[in-house]
C-alpha positions as CSV (number, residue, x, y, z in Angstrom):
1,X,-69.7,76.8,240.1
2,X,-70.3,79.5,243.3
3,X,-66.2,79.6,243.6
4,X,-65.9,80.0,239.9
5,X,-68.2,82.7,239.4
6,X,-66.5,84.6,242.8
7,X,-63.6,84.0,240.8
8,X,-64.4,85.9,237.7
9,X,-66.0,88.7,239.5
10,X,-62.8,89.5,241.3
11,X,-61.0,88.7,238.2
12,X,-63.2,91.4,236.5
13,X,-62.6,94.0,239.6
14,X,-59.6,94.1,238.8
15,X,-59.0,93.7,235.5
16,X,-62.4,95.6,233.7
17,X,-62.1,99.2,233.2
18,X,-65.7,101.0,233.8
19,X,-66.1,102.9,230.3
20,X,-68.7,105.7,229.2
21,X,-69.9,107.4,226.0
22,X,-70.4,111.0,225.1
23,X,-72.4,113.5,226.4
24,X,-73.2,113.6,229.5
25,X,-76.8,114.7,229.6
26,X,-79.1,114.0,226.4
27,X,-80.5,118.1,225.9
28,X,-79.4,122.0,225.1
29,X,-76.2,122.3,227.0
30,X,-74.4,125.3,225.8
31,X,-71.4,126.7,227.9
32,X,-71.1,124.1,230.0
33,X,-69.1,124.0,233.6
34,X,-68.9,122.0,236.4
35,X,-67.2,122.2,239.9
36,X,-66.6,119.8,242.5
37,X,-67.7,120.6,246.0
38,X,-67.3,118.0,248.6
39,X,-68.5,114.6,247.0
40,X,-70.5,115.9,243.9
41,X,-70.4,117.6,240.7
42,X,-72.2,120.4,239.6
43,X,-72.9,121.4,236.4
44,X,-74.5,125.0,235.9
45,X,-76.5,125.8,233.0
46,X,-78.7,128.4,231.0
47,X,-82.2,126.8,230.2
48,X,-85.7,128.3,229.4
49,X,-85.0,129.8,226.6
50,X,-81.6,131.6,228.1
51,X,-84.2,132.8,231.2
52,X,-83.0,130.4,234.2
53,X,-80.0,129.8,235.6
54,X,-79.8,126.1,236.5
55,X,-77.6,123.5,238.7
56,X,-77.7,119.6,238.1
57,X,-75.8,117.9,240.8
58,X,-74.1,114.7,240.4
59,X,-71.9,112.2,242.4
60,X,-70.6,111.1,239.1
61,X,-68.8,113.4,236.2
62,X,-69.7,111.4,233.5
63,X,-73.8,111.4,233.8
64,X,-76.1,114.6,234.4
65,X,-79.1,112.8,233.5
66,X,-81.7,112.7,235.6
67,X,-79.5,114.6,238.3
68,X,-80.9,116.8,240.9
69,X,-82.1,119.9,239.4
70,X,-82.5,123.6,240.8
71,X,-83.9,127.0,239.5
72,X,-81.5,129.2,241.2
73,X,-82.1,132.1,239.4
74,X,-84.6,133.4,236.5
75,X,-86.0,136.4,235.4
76,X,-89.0,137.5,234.6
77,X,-88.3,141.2,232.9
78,X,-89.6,141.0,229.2
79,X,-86.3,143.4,228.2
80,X,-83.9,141.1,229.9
81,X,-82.1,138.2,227.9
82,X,-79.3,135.9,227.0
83,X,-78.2,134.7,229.8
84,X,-75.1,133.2,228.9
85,X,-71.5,131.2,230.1
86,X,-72.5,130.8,233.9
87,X,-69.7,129.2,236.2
88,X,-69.5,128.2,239.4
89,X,-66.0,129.2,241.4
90,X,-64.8,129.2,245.1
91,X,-63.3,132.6,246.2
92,X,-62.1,132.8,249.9
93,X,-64.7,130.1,251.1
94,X,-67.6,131.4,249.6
95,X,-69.4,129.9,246.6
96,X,-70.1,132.9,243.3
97,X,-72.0,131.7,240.2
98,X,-70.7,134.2,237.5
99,X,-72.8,134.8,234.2
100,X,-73.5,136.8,231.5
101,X,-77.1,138.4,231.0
102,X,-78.4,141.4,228.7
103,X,-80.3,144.1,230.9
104,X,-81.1,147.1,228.5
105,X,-80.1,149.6,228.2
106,X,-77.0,148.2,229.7
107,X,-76.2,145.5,227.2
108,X,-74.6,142.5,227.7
109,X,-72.5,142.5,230.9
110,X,-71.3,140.4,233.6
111,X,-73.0,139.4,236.6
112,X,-72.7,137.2,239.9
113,X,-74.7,135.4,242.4
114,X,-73.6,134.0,245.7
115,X,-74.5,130.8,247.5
116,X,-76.3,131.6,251.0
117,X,-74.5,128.0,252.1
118,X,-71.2,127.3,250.6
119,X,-71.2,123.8,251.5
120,X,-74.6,123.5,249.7
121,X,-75.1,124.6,245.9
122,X,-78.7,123.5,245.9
123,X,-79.4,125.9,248.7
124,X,-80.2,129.3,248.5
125,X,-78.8,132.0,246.1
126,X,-78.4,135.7,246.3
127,X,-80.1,138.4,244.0
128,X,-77.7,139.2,241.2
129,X,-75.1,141.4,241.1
130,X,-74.1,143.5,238.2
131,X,-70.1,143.3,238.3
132,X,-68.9,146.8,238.7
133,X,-66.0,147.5,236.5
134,X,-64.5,150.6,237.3
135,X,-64.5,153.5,234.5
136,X,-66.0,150.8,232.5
137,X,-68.9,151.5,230.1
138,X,-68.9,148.8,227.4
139,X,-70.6,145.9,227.6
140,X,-68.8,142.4,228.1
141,X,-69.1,138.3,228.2
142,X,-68.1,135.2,229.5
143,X,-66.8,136.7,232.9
144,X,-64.2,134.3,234.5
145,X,-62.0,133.9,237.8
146,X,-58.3,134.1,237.8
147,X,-56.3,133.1,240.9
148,X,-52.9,133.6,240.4
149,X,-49.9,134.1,242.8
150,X,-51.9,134.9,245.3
151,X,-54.4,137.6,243.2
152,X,-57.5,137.4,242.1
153,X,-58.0,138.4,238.5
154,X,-61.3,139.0,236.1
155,X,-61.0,138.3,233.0
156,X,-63.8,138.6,230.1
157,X,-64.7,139.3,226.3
158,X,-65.6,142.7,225.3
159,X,-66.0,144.1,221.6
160,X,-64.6,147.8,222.8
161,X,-61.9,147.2,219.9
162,X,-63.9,146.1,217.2
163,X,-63.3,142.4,217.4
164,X,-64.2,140.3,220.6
165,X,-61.0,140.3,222.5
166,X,-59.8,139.3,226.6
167,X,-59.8,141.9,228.7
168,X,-57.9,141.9,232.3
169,X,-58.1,143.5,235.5
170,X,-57.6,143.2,239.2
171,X,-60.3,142.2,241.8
172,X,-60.7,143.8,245.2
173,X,-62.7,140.8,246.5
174,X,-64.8,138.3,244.7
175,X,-67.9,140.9,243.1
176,X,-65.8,144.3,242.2
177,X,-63.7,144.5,239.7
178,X,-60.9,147.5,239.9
179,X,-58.1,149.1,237.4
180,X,-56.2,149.0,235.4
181,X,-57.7,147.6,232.6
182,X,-55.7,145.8,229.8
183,X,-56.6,144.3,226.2
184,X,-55.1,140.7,227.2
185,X,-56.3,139.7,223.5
186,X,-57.3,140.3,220.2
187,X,-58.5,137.5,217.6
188,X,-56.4,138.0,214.3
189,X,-55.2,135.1,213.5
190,X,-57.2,132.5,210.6
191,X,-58.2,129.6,212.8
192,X,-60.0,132.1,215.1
193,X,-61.6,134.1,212.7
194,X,-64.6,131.6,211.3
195,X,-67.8,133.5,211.4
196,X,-66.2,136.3,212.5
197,X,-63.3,137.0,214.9
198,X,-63.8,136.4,218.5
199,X,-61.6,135.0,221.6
200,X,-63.9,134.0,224.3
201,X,-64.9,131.7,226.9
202,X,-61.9,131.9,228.8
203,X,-61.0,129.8,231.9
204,X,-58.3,129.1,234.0
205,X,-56.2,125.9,235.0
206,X,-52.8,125.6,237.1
207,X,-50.0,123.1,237.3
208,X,-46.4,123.7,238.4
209,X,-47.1,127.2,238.8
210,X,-48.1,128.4,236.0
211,X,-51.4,129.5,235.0
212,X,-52.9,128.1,231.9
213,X,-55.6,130.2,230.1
214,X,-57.9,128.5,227.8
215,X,-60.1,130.1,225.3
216,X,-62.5,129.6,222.5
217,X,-61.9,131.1,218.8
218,X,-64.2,131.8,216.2
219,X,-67.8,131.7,216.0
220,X,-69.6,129.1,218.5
221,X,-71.9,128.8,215.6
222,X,-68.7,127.9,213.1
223,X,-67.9,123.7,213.4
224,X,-64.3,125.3,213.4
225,X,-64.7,126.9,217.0
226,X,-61.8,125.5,218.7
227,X,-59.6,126.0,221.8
228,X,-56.1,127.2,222.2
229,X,-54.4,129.1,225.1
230,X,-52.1,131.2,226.7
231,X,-49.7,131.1,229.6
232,X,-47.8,132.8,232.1
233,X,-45.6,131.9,235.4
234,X,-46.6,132.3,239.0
235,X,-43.7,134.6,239.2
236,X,-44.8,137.2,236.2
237,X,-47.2,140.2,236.3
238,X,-50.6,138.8,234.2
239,X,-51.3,142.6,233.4
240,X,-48.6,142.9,231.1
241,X,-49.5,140.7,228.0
242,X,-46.4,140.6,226.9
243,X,-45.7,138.3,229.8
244,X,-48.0,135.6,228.6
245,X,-46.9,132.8,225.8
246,X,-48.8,131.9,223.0
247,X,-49.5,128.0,222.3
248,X,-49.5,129.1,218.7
249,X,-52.8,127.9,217.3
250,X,-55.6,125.6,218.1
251,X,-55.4,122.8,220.9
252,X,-58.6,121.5,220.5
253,X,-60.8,121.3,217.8
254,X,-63.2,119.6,215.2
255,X,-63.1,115.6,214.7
256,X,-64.8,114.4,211.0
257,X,-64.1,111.4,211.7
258,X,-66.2,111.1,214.4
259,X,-68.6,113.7,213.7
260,X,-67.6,116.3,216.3
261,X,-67.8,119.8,215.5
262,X,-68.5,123.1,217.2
263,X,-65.8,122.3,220.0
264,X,-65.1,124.7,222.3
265,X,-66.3,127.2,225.4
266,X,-64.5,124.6,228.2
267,X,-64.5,124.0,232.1
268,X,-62.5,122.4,234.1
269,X,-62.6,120.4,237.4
270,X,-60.8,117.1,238.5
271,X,-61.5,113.3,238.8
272,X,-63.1,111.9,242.2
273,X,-59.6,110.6,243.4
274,X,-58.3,114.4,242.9
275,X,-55.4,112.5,240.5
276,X,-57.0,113.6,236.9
277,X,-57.4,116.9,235.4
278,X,-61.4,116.9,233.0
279,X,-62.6,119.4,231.2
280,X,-66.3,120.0,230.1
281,X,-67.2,121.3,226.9
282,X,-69.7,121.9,224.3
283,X,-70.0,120.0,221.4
284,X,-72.6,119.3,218.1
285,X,-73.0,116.1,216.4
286,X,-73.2,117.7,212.7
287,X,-71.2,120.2,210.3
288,X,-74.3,122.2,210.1
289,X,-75.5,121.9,213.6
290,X,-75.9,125.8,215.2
291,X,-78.0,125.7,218.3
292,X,-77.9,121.7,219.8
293,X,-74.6,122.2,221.6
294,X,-74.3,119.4,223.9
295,X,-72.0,119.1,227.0
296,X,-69.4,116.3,226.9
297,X,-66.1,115.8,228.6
298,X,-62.0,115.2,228.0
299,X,-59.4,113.8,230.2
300,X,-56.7,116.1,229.7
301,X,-53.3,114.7,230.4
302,X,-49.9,116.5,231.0
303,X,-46.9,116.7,228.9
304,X,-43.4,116.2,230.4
305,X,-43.0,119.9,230.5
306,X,-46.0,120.7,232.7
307,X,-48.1,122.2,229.6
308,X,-51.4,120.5,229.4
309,X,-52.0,117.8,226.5
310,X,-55.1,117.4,225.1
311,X,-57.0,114.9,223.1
312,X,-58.5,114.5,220.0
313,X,-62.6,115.0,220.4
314,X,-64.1,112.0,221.1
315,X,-67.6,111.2,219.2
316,X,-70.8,109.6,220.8
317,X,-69.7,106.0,220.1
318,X,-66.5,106.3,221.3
319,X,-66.0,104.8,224.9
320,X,-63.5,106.2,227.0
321,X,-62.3,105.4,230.9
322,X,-64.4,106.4,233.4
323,X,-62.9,109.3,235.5
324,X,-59.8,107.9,238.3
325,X,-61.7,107.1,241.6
326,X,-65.1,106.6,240.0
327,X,-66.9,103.2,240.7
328,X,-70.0,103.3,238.8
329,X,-71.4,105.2,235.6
């Protein structure tokens, strides 16, 4: 009986696939993102009524609950507010949290924190920084890092034409942002005009050389928000938007079906074994649903032309395959 049961426990190594359900953690998670540093995730978050910035740390991608949790920034001005879309990023060895946070008579703008250890993300953080953008006097959102060729890159939502559009410009290190400044983006298209007319939450991935920017359209409060994105070789100039291609349309967006709506404002990071590309976004379970945006995850796979593929939404009772590498859920 003993050699039977070995039997079917090895039999189930390696032939059971470890599964999970959507989300990942069971409260408010809007604007989720998460980076890998060393053997954990970490997912950063706005909580306390948009007042704290918080990390949840995490040896596995698929379950934030009852992670590790740290305070690692809050505010305690009664004029400050909304703060917003905060990511964690590695720029020349250092850690940077990056996040959006009104601070009147400013306005909404973009700001930054930095990690006092960059091995450590519960550690220490920095005061915040208000990004400098030079010659820049409107207000913006949803601050993000690119890194291509070589150059660092800022790119960000700003409603200086109207409509929320992406703006570019070049970094001189990982807090200043410099000139020229270019409209990368305006929403005009249907599917990105629900509730208004906004391209936002951008973020960057990269395979074969080319950088892949994805970003949300419409309203996060519309169950049409949806992702689409744009892209642009190694070898082109990214401040001249005529350089970038157009998907044409959404990528990723709502699933009836399975009651998934609200899709959009994505991350990305990569499995345990390095071998998978995930992405993080938020989610509600309900047509109607405004303000219970959830943070769930994707595997995105990889079409035979190097553009990213991605999947249909998958609902709470869907089960999917644990991320590649990871041995428990």
């Amino acid at each position: 009986m003993n050699q039977i049961l070995v039997f079917l426990c090895m039999l189930c190594m390696a032939n059971c696939q470890l599964m999970f359900s959507n989300p990942i953690i069971d409260k408010l998670s809007a604007d989720p993102a998460i980076l890998r540093v060393g053997n954990n995730y970490y997912l950063t978050l706005s909580e306390n009524g948009e007042t704290e910035l918080v990390i949840y740390k995490s040896p596995l991608l698929t379950n934030f609950r009852n992670a590790e949790r740290k305070v690692v920034y809050s505010f305690n001005k009664p004029d400050h507010s909304d703060m917003w879309a905060s990511e964690m990023h590695e720029v020349d060895g250092e850690l940077y949290i990056y996040f959006t946070m009104n601070t009147p008579p400013i306005g909404h703008h973009m700001h930054v924190i930095k990690a006092e250890n960059a091995s450590d993300p519960m550690g220490n953080w920095s005061e915040p920084l208000r990004i400098p953008v030079s010659g820049w006097d409107d207000g913006g959102i949803d601050g993000t890092i690119m890194k291509h060729n070589g150059q660092l890159y800022f790119v960000w939502t700003s409603g200086r034409v109207g409509r929320l559009s992406m703006y570019i410009a070049p970094m001189v290190n990982a807090t200043f942002v410099t000139r020229p400044i270019v409209l990368l983006r305006m929403p005009t298209e249907d599917w990105e005009c629900n509730d208004g007319c906004l391209n936002e939450g951008a973020y960057l991935i990269y395979n074969r050389n080319v950088s892949y920017l994805v970003f949300s359209g419409s309203s996060t409060w519309d169950p049409n928000y949806s992702l689409s994105y744009i892209s642009i070789p190694f070898e082109k100039d990214p401040m001249d938007p005529n350089n970038w291609d157009y998907v044409g349309g959404p990528v990723f967006t709502r699933n009836d079906e399975e009651d998934v709506y609200n899709t959009g404002h994505a991350a990305f990071t990569v499995s345990p074994d390095l071998t998978e590309t995930w992405m993080v976004y938020h989610a509600v379970a309900n047509s109607t649903g405004r303000d219970v945006r959830i943070a769930r995850i994707e595997k995105i796979d990889w079409n035979e032309d190097g553009t990213p593929k991605f999947p249909r939404p998958h609902g709470y009772n869907h089960p999917q395959p644990v991320p590649s590498g990871q041995t428990e859920v």
